[in-house]
N, CA, C and O of each residue as an XYZ file, in Angstrom:
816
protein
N     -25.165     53.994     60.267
C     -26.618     54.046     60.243
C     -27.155     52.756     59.629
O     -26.611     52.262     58.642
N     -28.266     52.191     60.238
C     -28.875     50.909     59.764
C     -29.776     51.041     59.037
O     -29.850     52.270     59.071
N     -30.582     50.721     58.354
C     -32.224     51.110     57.731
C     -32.648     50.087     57.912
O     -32.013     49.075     57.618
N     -34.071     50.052     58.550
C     -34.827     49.204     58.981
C     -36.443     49.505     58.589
O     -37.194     50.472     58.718
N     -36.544     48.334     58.117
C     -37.761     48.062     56.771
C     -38.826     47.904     57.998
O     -38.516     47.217     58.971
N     -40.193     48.612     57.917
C     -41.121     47.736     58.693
C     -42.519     48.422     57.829
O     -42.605     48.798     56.661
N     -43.641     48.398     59.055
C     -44.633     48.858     59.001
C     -44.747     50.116     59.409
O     -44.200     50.144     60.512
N     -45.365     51.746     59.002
C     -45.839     53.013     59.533
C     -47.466     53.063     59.533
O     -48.308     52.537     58.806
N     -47.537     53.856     60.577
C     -48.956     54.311     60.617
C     -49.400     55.932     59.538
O     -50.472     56.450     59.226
N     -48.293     56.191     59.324
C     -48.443     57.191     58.341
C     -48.450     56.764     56.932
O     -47.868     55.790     56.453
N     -49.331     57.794     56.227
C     -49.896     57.220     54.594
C     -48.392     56.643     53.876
O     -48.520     55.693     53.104
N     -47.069     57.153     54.093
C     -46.371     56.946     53.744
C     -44.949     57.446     54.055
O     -44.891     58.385     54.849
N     -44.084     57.088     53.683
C     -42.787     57.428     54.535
C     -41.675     57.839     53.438
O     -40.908     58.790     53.595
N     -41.689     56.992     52.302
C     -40.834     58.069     50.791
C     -41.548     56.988     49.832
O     -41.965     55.830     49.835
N     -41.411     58.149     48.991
C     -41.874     56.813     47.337
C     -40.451     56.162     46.997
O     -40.331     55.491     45.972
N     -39.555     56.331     47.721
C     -38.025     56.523     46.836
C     -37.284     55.248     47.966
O     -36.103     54.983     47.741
N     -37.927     54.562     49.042
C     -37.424     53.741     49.915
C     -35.434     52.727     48.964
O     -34.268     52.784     49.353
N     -35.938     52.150     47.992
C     -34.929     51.904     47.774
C     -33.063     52.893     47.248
O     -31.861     52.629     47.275
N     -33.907     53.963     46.870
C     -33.026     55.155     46.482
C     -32.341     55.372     48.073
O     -31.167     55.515     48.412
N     -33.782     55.324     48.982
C     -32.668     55.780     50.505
C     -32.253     55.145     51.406
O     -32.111     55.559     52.556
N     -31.919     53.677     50.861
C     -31.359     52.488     51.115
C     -29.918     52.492     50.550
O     -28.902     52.102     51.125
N     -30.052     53.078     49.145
C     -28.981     53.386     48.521
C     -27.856     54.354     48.764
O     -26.660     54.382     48.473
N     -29.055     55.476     49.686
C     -27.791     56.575     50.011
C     -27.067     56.528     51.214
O     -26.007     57.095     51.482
N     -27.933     55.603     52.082
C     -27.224     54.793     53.304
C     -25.994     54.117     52.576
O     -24.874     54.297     53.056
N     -26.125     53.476     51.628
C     -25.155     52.577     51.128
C     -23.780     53.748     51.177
O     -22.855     53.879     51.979
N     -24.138     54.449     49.990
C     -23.293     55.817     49.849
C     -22.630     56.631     51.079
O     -21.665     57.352     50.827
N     -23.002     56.561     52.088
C     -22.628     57.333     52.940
C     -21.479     56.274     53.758
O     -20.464     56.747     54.269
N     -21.732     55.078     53.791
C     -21.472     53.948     54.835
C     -20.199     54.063     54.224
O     -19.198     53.952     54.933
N     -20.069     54.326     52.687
C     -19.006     53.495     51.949
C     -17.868     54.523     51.149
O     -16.898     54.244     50.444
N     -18.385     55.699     51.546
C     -18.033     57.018     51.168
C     -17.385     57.112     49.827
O     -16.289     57.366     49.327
N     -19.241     56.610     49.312
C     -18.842     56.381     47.556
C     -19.050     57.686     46.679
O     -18.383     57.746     45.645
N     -19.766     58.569     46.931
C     -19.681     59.755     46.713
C     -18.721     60.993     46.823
O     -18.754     62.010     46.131
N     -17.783     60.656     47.934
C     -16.739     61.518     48.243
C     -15.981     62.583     47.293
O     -15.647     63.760     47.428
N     -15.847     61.463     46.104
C     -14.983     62.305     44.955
C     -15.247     63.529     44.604
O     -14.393     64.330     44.224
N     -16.845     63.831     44.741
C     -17.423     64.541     44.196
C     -16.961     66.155     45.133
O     -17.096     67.278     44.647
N     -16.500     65.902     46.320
C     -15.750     66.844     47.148
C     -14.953     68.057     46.903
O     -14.806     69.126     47.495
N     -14.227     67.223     45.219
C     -12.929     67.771     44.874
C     -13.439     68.832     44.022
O     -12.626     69.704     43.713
N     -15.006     68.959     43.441
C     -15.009     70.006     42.733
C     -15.347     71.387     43.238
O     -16.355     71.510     43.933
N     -14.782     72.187     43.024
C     -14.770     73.319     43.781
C     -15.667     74.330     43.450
O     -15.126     75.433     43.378
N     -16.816     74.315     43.234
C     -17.779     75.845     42.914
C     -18.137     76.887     43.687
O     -18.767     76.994     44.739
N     -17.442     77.863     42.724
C     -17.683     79.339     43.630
C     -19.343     79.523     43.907
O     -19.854     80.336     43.136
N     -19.844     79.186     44.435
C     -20.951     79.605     44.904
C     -21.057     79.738     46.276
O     -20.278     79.062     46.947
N     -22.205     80.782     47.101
C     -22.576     80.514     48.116
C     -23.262     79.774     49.349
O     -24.477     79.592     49.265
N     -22.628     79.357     50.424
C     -22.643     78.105     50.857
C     -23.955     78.506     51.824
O     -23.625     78.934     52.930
N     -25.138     78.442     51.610
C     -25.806     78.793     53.239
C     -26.670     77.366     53.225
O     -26.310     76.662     54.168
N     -27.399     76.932     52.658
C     -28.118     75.790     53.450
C     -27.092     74.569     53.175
O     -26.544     73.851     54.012
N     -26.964     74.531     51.479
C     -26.707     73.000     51.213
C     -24.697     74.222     50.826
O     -24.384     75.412     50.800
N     -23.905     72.713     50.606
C     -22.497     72.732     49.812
C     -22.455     72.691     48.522
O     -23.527     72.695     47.917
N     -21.578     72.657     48.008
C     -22.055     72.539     46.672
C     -21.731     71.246     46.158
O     -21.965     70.994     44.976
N     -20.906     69.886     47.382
C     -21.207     68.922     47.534
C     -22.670     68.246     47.733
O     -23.209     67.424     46.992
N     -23.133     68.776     48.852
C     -24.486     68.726     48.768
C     -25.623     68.614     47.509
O     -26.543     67.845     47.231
N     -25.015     69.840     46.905
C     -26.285     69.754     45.734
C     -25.678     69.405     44.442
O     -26.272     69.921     43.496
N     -24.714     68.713     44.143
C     -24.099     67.721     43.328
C     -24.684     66.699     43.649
O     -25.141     66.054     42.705
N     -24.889     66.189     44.939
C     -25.321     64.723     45.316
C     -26.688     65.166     44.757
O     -27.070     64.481     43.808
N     -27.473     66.124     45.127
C     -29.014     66.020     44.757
C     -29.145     66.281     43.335
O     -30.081     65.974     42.596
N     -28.384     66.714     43.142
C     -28.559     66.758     41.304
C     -28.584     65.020     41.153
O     -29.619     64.579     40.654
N     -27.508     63.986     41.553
C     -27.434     62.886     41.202
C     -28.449     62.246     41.318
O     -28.671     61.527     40.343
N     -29.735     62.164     42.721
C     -30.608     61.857     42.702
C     -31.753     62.085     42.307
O     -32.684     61.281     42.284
N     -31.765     63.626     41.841
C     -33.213     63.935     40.916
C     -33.058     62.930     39.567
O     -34.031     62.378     39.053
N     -31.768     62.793     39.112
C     -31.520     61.636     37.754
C     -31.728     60.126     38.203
O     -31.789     59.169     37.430
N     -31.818     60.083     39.466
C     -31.811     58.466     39.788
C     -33.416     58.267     40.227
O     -34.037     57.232     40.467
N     -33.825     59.621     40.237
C     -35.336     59.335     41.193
C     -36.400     59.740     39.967
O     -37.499     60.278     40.107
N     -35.724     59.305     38.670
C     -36.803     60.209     37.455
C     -36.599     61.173     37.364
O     -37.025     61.235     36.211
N     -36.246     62.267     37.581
C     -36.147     63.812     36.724
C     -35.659     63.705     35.861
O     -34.536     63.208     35.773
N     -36.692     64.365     34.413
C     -36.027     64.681     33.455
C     -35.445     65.831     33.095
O     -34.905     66.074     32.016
N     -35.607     66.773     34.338
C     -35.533     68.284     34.023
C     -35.397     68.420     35.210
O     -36.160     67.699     35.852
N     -34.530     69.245     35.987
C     -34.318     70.156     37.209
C     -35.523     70.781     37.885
O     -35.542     71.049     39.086
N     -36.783     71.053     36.836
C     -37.779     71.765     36.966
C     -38.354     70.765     38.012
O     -38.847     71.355     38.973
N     -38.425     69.328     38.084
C     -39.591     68.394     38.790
C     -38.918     67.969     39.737
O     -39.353     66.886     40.128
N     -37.904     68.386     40.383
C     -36.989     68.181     41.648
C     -38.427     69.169     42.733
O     -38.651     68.779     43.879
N     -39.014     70.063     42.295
C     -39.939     70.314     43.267
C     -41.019     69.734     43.569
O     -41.589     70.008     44.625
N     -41.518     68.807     42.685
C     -41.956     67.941     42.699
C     -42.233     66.998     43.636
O     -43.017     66.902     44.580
N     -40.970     65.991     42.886
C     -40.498     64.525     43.359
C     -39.789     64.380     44.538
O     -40.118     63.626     45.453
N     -38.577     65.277     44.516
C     -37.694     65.447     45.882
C     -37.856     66.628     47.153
O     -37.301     66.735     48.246
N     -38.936     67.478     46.415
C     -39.008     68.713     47.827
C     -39.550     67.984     49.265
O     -39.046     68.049     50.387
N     -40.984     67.137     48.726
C     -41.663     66.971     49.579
C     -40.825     65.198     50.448
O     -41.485     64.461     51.180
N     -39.833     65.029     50.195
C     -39.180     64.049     50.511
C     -38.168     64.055     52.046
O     -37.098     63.456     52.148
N     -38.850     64.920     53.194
C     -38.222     65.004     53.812
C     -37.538     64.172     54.806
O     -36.673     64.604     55.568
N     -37.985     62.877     54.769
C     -37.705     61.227     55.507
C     -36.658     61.563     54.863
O     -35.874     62.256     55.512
N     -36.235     61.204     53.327
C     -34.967     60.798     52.842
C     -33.906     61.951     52.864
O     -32.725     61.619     52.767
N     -34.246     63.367     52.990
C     -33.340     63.902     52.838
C     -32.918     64.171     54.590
O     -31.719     64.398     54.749
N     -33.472     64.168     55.428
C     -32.905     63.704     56.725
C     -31.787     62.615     56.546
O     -31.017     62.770     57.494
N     -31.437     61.775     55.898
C     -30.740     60.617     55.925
C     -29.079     61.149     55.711
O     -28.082     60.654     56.237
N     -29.154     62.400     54.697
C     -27.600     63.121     54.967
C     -27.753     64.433     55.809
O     -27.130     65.442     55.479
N     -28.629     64.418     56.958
C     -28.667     65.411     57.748
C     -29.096     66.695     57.160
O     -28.707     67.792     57.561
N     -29.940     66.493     56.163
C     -30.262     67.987     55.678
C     -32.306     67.847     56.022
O     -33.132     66.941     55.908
N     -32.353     69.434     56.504
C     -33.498     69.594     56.666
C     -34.653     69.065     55.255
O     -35.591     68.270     55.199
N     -34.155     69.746     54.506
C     -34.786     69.543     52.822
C     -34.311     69.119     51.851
O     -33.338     68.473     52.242
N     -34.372     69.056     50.708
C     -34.267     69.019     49.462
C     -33.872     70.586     48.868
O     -34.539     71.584     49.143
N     -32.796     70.589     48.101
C     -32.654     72.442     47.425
C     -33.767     72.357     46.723
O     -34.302     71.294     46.409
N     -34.169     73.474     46.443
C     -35.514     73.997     45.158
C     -34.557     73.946     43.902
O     -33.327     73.983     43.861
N     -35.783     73.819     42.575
C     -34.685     73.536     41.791
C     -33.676     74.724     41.344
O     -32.655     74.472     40.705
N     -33.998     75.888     41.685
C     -33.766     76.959     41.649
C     -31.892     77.384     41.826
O     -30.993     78.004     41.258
N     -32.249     76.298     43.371
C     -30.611     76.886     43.779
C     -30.077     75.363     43.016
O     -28.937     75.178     43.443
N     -30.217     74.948     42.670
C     -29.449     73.334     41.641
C     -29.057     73.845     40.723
O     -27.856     73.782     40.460
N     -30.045     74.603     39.829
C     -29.680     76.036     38.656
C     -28.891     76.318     38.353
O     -28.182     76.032     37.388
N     -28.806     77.315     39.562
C     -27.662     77.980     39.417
C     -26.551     77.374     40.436
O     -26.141     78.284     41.157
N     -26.230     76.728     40.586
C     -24.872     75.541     41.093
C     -24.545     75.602     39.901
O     -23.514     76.219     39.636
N     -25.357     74.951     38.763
C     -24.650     73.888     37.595
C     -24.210     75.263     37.068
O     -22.994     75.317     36.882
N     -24.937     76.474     36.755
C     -24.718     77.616     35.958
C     -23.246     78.117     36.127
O     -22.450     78.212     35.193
N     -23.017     78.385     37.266
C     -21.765     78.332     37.782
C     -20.562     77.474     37.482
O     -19.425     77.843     37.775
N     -20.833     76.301     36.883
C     -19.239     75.804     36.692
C     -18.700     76.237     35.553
O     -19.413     76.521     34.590
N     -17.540     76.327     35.530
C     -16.614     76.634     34.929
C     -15.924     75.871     33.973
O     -16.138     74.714     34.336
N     -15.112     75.828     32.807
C     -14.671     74.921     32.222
C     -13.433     74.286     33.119
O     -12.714     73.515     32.483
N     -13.183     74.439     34.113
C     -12.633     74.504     35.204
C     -12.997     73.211     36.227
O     -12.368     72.249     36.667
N     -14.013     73.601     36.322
C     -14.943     73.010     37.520
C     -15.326     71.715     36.812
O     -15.237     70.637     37.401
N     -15.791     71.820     35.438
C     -16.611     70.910     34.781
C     -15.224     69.622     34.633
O     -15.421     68.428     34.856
N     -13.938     70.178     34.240
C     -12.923     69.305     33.948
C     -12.786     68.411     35.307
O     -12.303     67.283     35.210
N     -13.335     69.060     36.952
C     -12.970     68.209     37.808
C     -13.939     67.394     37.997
O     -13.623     66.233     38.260
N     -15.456     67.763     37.921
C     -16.614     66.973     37.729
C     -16.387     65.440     36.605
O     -16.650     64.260     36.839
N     -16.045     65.825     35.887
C     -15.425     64.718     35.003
C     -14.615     63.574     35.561
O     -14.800     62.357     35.545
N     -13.641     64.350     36.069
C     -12.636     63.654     36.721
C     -13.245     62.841     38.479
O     -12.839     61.811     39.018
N     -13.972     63.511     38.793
C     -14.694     62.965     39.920
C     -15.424     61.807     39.831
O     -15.256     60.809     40.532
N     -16.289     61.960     38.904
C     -17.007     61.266     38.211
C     -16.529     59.725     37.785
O     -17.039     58.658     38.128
N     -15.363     59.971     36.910
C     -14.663     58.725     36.241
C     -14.593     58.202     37.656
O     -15.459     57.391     37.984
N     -13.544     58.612     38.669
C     -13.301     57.982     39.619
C     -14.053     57.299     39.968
O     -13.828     56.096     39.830
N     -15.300     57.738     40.584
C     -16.609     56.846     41.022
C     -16.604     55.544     39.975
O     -16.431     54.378     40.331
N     -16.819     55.969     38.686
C     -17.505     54.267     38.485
C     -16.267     53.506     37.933
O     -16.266     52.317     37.616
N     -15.200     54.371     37.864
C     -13.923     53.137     37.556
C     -13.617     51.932     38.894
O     -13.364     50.728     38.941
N     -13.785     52.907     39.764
C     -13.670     52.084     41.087
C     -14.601     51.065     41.233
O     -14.311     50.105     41.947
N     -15.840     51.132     40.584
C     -16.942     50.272     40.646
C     -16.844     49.227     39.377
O     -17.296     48.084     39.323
N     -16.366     49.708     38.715
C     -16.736     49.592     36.784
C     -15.946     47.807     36.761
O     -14.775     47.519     37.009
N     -17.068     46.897     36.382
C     -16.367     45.618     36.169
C     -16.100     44.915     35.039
O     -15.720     43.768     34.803
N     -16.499     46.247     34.142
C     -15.388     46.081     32.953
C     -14.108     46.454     33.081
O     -13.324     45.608     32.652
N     -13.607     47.454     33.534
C     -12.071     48.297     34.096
C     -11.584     46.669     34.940
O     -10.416     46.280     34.921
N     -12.571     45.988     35.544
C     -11.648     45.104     36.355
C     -11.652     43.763     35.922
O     -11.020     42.912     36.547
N     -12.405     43.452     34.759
C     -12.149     42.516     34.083
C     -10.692     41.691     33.401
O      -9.622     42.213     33.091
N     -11.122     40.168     33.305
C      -9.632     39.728     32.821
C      -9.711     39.687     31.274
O     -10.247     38.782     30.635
N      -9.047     40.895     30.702
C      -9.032     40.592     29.418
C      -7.924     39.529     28.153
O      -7.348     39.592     27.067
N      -8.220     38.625     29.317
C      -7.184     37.262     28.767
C      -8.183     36.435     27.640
O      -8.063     35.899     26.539
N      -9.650     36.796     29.047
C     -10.963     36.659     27.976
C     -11.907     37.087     27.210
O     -11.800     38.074     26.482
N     -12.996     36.310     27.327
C     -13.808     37.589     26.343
C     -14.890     38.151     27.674
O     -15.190     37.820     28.821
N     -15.214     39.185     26.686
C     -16.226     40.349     27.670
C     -17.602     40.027     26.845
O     -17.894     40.577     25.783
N     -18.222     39.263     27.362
C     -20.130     39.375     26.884
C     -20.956     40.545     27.766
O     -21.028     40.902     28.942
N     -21.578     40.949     26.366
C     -22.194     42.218     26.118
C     -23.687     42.202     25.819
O     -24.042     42.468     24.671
N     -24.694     41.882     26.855
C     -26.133     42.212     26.344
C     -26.479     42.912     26.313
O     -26.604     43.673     27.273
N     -26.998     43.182     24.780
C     -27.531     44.264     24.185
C     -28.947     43.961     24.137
O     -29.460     45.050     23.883
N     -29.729     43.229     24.222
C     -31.063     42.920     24.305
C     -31.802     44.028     25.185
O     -31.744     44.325     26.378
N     -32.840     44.727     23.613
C     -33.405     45.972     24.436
C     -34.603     45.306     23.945
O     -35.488     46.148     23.791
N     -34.867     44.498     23.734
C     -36.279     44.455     23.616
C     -37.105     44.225     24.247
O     -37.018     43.426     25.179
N     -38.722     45.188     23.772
C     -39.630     45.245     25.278
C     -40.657     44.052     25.811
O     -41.311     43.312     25.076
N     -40.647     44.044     26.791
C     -41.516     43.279     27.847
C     -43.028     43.718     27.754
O     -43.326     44.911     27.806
N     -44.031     42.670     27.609
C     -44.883     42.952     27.871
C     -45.897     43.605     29.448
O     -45.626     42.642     30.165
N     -46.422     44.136     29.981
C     -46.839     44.407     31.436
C     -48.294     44.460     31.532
O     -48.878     44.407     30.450
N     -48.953     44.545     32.499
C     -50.443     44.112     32.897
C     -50.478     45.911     32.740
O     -49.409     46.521     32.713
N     -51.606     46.536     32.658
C     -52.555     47.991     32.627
C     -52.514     48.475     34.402
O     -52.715     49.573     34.922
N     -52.232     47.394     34.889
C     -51.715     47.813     36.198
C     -50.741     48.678     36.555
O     -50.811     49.734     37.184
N     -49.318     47.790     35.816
C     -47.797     48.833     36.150
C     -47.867     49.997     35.986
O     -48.670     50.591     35.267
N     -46.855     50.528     36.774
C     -46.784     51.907     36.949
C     -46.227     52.236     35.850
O     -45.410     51.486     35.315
N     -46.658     53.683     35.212
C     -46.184     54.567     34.006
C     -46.766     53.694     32.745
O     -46.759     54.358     31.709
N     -47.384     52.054     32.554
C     -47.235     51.492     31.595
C     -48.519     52.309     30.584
O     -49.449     53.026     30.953
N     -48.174     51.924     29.396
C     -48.451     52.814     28.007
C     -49.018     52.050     27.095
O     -48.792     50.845     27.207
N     -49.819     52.464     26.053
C     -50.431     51.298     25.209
C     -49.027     51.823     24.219
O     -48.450     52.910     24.257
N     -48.757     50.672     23.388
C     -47.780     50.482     22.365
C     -47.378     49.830     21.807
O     -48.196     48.928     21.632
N     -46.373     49.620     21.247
C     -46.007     48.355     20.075
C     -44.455     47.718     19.999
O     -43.421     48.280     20.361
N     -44.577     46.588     19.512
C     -42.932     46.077     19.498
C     -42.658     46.497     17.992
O     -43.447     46.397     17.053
N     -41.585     46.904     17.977
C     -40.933     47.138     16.726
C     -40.230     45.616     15.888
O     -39.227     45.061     16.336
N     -41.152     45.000     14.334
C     -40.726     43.944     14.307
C     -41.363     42.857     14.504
O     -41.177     41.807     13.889
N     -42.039     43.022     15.248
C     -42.764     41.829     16.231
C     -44.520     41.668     15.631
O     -45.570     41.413     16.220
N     -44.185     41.958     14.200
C     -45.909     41.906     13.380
C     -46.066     40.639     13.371
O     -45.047     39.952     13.441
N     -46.842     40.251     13.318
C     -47.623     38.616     12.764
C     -47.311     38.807     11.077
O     -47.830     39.725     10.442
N     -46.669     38.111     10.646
C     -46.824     37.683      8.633
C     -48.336     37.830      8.545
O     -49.257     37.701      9.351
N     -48.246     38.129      7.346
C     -49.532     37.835      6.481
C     -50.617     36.648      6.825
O     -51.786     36.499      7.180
N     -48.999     35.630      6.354
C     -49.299     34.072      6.329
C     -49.431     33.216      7.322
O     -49.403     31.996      7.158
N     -49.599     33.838      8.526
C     -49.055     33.186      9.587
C     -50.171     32.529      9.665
O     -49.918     31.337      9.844
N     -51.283     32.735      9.617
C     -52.752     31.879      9.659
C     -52.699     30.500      9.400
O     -53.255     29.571      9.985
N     -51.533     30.519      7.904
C     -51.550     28.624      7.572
C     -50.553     28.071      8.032
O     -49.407     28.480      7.845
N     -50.902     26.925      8.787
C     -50.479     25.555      9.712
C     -48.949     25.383      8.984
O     -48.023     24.983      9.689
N     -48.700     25.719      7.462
C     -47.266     25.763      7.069
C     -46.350     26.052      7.179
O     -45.250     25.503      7.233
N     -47.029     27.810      7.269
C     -46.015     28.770      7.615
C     -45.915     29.467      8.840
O     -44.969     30.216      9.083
N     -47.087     29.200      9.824
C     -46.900     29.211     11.189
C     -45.648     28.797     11.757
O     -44.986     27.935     11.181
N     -45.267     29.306     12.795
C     -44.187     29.037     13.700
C     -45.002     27.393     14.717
O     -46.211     27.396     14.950
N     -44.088     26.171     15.179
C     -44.554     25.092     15.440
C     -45.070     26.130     16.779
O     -46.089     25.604     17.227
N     -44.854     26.973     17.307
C     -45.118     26.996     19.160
C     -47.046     27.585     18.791
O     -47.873     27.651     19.700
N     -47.400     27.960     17.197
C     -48.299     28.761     17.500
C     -49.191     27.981     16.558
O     -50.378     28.194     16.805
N     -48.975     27.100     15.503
C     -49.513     26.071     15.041
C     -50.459     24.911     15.578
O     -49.936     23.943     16.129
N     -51.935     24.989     15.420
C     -52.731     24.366     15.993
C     -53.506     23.674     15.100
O     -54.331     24.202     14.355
N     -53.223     22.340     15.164
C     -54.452     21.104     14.405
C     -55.293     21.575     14.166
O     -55.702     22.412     14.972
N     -56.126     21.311     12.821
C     -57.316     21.626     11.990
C     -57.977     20.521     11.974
O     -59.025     20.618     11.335
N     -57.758     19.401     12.473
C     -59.077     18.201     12.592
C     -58.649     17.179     11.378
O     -58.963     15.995     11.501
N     -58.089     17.521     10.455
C     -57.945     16.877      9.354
C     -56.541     16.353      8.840
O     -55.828     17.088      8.157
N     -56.220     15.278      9.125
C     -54.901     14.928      8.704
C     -54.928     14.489      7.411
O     -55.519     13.464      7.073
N     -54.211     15.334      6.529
C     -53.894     14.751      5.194
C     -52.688     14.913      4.762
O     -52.182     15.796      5.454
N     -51.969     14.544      4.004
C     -50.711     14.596      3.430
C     -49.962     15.454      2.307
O     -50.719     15.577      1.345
N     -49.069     15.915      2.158
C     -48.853     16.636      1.056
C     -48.561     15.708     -0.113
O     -47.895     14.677     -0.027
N     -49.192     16.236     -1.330
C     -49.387     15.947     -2.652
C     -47.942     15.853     -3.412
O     -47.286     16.616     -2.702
N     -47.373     15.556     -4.053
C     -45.851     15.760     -4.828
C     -46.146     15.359     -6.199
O     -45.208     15.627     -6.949
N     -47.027     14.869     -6.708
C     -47.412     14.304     -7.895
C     -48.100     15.071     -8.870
O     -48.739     15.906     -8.230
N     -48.268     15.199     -9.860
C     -48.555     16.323    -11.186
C     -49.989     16.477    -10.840
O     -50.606     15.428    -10.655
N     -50.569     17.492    -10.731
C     -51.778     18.128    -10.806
C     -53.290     16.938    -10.819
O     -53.648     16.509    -11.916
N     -53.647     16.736    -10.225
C     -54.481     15.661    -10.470
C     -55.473     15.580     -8.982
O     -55.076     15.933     -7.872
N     -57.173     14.888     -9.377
C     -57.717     14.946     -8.107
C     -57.482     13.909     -7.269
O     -57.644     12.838     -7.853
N     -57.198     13.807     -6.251
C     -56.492     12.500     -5.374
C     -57.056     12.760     -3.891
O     -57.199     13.851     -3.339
N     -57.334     11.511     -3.398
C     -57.971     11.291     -2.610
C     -56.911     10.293     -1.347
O     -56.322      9.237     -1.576
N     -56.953     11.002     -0.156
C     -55.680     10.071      0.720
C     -56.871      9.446      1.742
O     -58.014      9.820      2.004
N     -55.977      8.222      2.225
C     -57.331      7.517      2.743
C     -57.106      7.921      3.952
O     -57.810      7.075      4.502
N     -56.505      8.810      5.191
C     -57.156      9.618      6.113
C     -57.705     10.936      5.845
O     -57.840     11.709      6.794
N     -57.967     11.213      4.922
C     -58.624     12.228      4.681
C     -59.874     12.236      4.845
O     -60.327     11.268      4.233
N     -60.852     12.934      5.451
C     -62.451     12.511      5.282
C     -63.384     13.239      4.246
O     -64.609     13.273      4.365
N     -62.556     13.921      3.035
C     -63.051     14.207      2.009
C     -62.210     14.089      0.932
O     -61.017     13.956      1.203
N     -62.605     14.108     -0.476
C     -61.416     14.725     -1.715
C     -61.176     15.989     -1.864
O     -61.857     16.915     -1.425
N     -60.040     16.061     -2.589
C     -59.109     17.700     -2.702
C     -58.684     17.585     -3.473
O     -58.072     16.593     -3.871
N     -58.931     18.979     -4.170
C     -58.602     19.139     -5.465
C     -57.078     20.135     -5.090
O     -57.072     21.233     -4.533
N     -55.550     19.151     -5.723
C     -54.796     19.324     -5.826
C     -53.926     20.150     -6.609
O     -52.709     20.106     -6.433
C-alpha cells in the first residue's frame, strides 16, 4: 500500500495523517507482528486481540491518556482505521476488557513481545560500545506563539531574571545595553573624582 498526500474536498480526512503514514509503515514492515504471540482468551467477533493490542498502541501514540477518550479521538477515525482493513475503531469498552483479561501469563508474553519490537529497532542495543554513548537529557522548555496547539500560559523552572540583573555589571553581555555615559571604574580610596569622559562628577 502507498499513501499519497494531496488535496480533499472534504472538511477533513484524519487529524492523525502522520500516525497513518506510520501504520502503513507498520504493516509494510511487519513491525508489529510480535504482538501475535500473545494469546488472550477473549472473544474474537469484530477485532483479534491482535487487533486491539495494536489500537491500544495507538490511542497512546494518538494522545490518550485514558482508554476512556479512544471514543473520542479514534472512534470517529474511520479513513485510518480502514488502513488495517477494519471497519472501525473498538469502543473503549471492548479495549477494557482485552487488557482485563490478561493473565500473569499473557502479560509475561506482552513483555516479551514488546522487548522484541524495540530491541530490533533500539540503537542503543546496536551500538558500538568500544565507544561512548551520548545521552541528551535536555528537557528544557521552548517557548511557542498563543497560536500552538494545546499551548498553556506558564513558566520555566530557574529561568528568573536576578534581582540585579538591571545593572550593566551584573547583566549577562547578550542583555547588557549602553547607558549613554562612559565612565570608568574607580580603584582608589573613597574620594570625589571626576573622569574626563564623563559628562558629570560622581561621588565615589
Amino acid at each position: 500500500m502507498t499513501i499519497k498526500f494531496g488535496l480533499t474536498n472534504e472538511l477533513t480526512n484524519t487529524q492523525y495523517a502522520p500516525l497513518a503514514a506510520l501504520s502503513v509503515h507498520y504493516q509494510q514492515n511487519l513491525k508489529l507482528n510480535p504482538l501475535t504471540e500473545v494469546q488472550i482468551p477473549v472473544k474474537t467477533r469484530d477485532f483479534s486481540p491482535y487487533d486491539k493490542l495494536v489500537q491500544v498502541l495507538f490511542s497512546v501514540l494518538a494522545g490518550c491518556e485514558t482508554l476512556s477518550e479512544v471514543n473520542v479521538r479514534l472512534k470517529p477515525e474511520a479513513n485510518w482505521a480502514r488502513l488495517w482493513q477494519w471497519d472501525r475503531f473498538a469502543d473503549q469498552s471492548c479495549l477494557s476488557r482485552t487488557l482485563d483479561a490478561l493473565t500473569l501469563k499473557q502479560i509475561d508474553q506482552l513483555r516479551g513481545a514488546t522487548a522484541h519490537i524495540w530491541r530490533s529497532h533500539s540503537l542503543a542495543v546496536q551500538h558500538d560500545w568500544r565507544g561512548y554513548l551520548w545521552l541528551d537529557f535536555d528537557l528544557s522548555g521552548l517557548p511557542c506563539g498563543k497560536q500552538a496547539e494545546e499551548s498553556q500560559k506558564g513558566y520555566f523552572s530557574g529561568k528568573k531574571t536576578s534581582l540585579d540583573a538591571s545593572w550593566h555589571v551584573s547583566a549577562p553581555s547578550s542583555t547588557a545595553r549602553p547607558s549613554g555615559l562612559t565612565c570608568t571604574q574607580a580603584t582608589s580610596t573613597p574620594s570625589i573624582a571626576s573622569d574626563q569622559r564623563c559628562s558629570r562628577r560622581k561621588m565615589l
